[in-house]
N, C-alpha and C positions, 0 to 999 in steps of 0.2 A: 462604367468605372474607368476612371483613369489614371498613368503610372503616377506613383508620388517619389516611389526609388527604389531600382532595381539593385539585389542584394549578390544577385548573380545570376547566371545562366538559367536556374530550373527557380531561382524564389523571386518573387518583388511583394513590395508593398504597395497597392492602392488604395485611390479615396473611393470606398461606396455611398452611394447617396445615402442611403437606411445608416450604416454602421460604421460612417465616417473610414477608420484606418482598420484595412484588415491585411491579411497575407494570404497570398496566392500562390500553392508548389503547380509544378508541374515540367516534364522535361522539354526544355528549350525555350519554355514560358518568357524567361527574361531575356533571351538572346536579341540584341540590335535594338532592344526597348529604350525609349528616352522618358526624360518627364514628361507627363501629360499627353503619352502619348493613350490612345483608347483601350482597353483591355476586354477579351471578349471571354469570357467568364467559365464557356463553354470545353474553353483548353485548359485549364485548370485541373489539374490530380484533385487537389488540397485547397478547403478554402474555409480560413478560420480566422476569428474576431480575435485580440488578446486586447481585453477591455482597460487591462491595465496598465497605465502610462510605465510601468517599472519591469514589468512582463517582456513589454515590448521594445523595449533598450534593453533587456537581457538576452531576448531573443535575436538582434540586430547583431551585439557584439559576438553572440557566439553562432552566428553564420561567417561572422570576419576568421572564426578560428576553425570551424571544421569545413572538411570537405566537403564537394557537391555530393557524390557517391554515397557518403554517410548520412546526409539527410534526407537522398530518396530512400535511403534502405528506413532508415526511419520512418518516412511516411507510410512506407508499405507497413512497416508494423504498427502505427496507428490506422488501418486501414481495417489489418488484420484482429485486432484487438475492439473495434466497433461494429464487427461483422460477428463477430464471435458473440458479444455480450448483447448485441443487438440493439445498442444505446448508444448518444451523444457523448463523449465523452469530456470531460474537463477541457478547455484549452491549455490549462497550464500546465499537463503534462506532455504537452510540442515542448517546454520551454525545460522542463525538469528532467524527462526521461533522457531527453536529447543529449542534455547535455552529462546527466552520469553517467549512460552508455559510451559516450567523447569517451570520455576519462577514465570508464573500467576500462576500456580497452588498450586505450596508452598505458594502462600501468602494468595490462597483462602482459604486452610488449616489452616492456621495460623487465620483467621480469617481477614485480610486484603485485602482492596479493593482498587483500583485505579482510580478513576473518570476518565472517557474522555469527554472530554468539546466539541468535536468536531464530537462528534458519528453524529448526524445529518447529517451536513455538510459533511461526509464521505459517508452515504447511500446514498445521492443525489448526489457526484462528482463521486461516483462508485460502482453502482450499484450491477452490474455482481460479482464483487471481495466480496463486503458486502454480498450477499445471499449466493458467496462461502464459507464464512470465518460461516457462520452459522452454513453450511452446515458440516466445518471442526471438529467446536466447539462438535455440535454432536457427534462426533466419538473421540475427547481427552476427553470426558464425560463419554461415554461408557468404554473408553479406563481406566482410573483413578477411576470412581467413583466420582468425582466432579464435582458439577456445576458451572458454568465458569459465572460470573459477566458479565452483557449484552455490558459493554463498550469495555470488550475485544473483539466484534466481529469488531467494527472501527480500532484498532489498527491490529489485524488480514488482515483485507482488506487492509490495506498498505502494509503490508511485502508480500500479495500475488499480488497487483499491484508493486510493485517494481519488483519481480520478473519475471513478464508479460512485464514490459516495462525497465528493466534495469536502473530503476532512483532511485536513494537512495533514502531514509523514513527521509534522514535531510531535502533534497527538498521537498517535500512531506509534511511535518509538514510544513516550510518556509511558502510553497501557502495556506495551512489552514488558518496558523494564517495571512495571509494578504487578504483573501476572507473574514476573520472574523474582522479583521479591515476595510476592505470597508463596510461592512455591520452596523457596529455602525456609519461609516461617512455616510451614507445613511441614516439610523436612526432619527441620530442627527438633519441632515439636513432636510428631511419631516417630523421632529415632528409625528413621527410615531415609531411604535409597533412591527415588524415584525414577526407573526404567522407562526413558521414552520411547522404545516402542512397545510400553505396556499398554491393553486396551485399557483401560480405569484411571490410567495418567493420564492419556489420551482424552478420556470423557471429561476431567479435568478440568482441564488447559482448556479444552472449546468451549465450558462451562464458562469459565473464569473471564473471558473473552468476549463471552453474550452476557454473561451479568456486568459488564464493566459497559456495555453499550447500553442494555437496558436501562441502569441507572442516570448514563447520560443525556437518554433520550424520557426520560424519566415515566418507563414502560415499567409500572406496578403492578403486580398480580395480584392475586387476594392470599393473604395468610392461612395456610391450612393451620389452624391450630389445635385441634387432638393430634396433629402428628407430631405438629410441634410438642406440646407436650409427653410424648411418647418418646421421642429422641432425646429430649432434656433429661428425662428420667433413667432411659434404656443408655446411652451414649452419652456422658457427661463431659467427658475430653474432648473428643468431636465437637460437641454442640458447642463448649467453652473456646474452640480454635475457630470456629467460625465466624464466632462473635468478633475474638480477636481480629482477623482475616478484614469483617465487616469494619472496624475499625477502621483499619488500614487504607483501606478503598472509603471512608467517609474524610479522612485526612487528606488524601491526594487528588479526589475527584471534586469538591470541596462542596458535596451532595449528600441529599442525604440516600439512608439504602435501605427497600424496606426489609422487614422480620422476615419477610419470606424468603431472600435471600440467605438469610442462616439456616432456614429448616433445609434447602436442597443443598446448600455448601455440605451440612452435617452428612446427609445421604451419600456425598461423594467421599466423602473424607473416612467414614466407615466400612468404605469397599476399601480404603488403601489400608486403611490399619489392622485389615484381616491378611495382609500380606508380609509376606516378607523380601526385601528386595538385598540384593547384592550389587 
């Protein structure tokens, strides 16, 4: 490999023969480097493709704005976050995480904070990624000196599930904000309260969250149908709010959903309407 341009001290970008333009971290990596001078691949922390001509002008300009400091500590937590899951992870969250960590932290500085309305709903659709992103928060704390606002750990768990499952954070928000509109139509509809940290709300939300993938992944199960009918008869408001609910998720996913997502939606919606909440 050799240099194509050094971005600073610990980053450059080279040409590899296989993968044409990649980027190489590492401390002192880039010190006293020219173009084309040889690069030995072996001193490298960090060594990743951004395949994307738009990635990688994104990633360029925001090496111009943050510091060397900040993006070894970054590296360490993509380090840390591929050891852990024990998977390749996305490259486009070098270019994503990077840079909303920049910017939570400038604005916790500044004295600026960013409400996440959907932190809850985020621990309960994913779990593993929300104790990672804690885990990460940790270490850009150590890293900076700032303590990082609790809501940034929900928004952290998206960019590290994104990068887990290669589905962008605009879909991602999408199923948020439509598991949290089924949930006020639930609401609305049993004159009910919904406690999050009730276990049954809880079952829920994770429900609501694997049927919104199932569907997208277009993962059908088979219709129990005496139970279905057994609910229809036994649970008529339920089974009637489910369908609504199934509606809802056929209008916004623009999929279809099978029946048997109404007989287990009924199931759940029946443990909530034997309660009372305040």
């Amino acid at each position: 490999m050799k240099v194509k341009k050094v971005l600073n001290n610990n980053v450059i970008i080279a040409h590899h023969p296989d993968y044409e333009e990649v980027v190489l971290t590492g401390k002192g990596l880039g010190f006293g480097k020219e173009e084309g001078a040889p690069v030995d691949e072996s001193g490298a922390e960090k060594f990743f493709v951004l395949k994307s001509p738009k990635e990688q002008e994104q990633y360029k300009q925001l090496l111009i704005q943050v510091d060397e400091a900040f993006i070894g500590c970054m590296n360490e937590c993509m380090a840390m976050l591929e050891n852990r899951f024990q998977v390749k992870l996305h490259e486009h969250i070098h270019v994503a995480l990077t840079d909303h960590l920049f910017y939570a932290v400038h604005r916790k500085k500044q004295g600026l904070d960013i409400r996440n309305p959907f932190l809850h709903e985020t621990e309960l659709a994913y779990p593993a990624e929300y104790q990672a992103a804690k885990d990460l928060l940790l270490h850009v704390e150590k890293c900076t000196g700032t303590t990082m606002p609790e809501g940034e750990t929900g928004f952290v768990a998206l960019h590290i599930h994104t990068a887990l499952t290669r589905r962008s954070i605009k879909e991602l928000n999408e199923h948020t904000m439509l598991v949290s509109e089924l949930v006020k139509r639930i609401e609305e509809t049993l004159d009910i309260s919904m406690d999050t940290k009730d276990l049954d709300h809880q079952r829920l939300l994770r429900h609501l969250h694997q049927a919104l993938e199932r569907i997208k992944n277009g993962d059908y199960g088979d219709e129990p149908e005496t139970l279905k009918n057994v609910l229809k008869n036994e649970y008529p408001l339920c089974y009637n709010l489910s369908w609504k609910l199934i509606k809802m998720m056929q209008q916004s996913l623009r999929k279809p959903v099978p029946e048997s997502e109404g007989v287990y939606l009924t199931l759940h919606l029946q443990r909530l309407s034997r309660q009372t909440y305040k």
